[in-house]
C-alpha positions in Angstrom: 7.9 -15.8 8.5 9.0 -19.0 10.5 7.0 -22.2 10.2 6.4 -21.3 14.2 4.7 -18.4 13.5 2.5 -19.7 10.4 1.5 -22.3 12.6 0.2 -19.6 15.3 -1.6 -17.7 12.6 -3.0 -21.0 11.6 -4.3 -21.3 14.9 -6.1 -18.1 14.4 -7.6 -18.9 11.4 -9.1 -21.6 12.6 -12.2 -19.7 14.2 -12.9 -17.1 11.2 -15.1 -17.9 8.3 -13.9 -17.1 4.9 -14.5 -13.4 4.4 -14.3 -13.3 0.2 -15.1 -15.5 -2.6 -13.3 -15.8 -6.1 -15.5 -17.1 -8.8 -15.5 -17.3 -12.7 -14.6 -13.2 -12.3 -11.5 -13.9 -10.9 -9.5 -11.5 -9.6 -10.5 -7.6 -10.3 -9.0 -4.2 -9.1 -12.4 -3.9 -6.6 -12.0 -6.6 -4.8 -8.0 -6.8 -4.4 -8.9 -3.2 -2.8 -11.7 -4.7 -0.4 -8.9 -7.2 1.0 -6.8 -4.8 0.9 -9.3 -2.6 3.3 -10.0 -6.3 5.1 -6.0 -7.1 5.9 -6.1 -3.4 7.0 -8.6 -3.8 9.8 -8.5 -7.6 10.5 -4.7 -8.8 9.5 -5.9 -12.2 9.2 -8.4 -13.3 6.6 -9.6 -16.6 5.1 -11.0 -16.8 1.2 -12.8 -19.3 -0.3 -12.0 -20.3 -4.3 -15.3 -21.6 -6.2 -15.7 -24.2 -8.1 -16.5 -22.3 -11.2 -13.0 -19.8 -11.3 -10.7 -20.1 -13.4 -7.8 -20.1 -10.7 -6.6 -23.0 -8.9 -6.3 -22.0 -5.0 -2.8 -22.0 -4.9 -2.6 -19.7 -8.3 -5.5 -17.1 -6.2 -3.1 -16.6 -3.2 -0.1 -16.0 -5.0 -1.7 -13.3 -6.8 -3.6 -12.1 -4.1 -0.4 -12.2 -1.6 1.5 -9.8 -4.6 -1.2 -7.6 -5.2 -1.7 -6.8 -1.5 1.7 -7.1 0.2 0.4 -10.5 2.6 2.3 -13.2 3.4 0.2 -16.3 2.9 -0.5 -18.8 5.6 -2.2 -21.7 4.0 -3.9 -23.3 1.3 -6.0 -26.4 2.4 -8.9 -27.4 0.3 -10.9 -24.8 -1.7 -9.8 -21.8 0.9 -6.4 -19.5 2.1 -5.3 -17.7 4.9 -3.3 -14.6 4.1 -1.8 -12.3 7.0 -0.6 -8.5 7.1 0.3 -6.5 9.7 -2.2 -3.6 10.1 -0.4 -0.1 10.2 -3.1 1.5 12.5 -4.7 -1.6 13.9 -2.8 -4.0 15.0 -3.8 -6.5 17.0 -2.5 -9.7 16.4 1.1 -10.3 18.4 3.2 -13.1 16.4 5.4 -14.7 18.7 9.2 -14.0 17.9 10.8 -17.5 17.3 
C-alpha cells in the first residue's frame, strides 16, 4: 500500500469511532474473529488500546494485522486503523497511485 493510499484511508477513518477495545485480556481467538467479521462488512475499522492491557498499540496492530490478513493504517495515540478489502462487500475504492 502507497503512503497515497494510507493517507486516503486515513481520511476515512477520520469520521468512525473505534469499533473494539483491547484491555488487560488482550488479544483472544473471539475477538480476532469479530474483527475479522468487522473488516468483512466494514473494511475500515478503528480500535482503541486501554490503559490497563498488557500491549503497547503498536504491539496490538501488528498482531491484529497477522491474525486477520489487514494492512494497518495508523497508530496515533491509544487507537489503530486497520483496512481489508471485503470479498462480498466492498465498498471502499482506493485510488491507484
Amino acid at each position: 500500500m502507497t503512503g497515497k493510499q494510507r493517507a486516503y484511508l486515513r481520511g476515512l477513518a477520520n469520521g468512525i469511532d473505534a469499533k473494539f477495545q483491547i484491555g488487560k485480556g488482550g488479544i483472544d481467538t473471539p475477538t480476532v474473529r469479530m474483527i475479522d467479521l468487522a473488516l468483512e462488512a466494514r473494511e475500515l475499522i478503528k480500535i482503541k488500546v486501554l490503559e490497563n492491557s498488557m500491549m503497547d498499540v503498536r504491539e496490538a496492530c501488528g498482531e491484529i494485522c497477522a491474525r486477520t490478513g489487514a494492512e494497518p493504517v495508523q497508530c496515533i495515540g491509544s487507537k489503530f486503523v486497520i483496512y481489508r478489502e471485503s470479498r462480498n462487500n466492498k465498498t471502499i475504492v482506493i485510488p491507484k497511485r
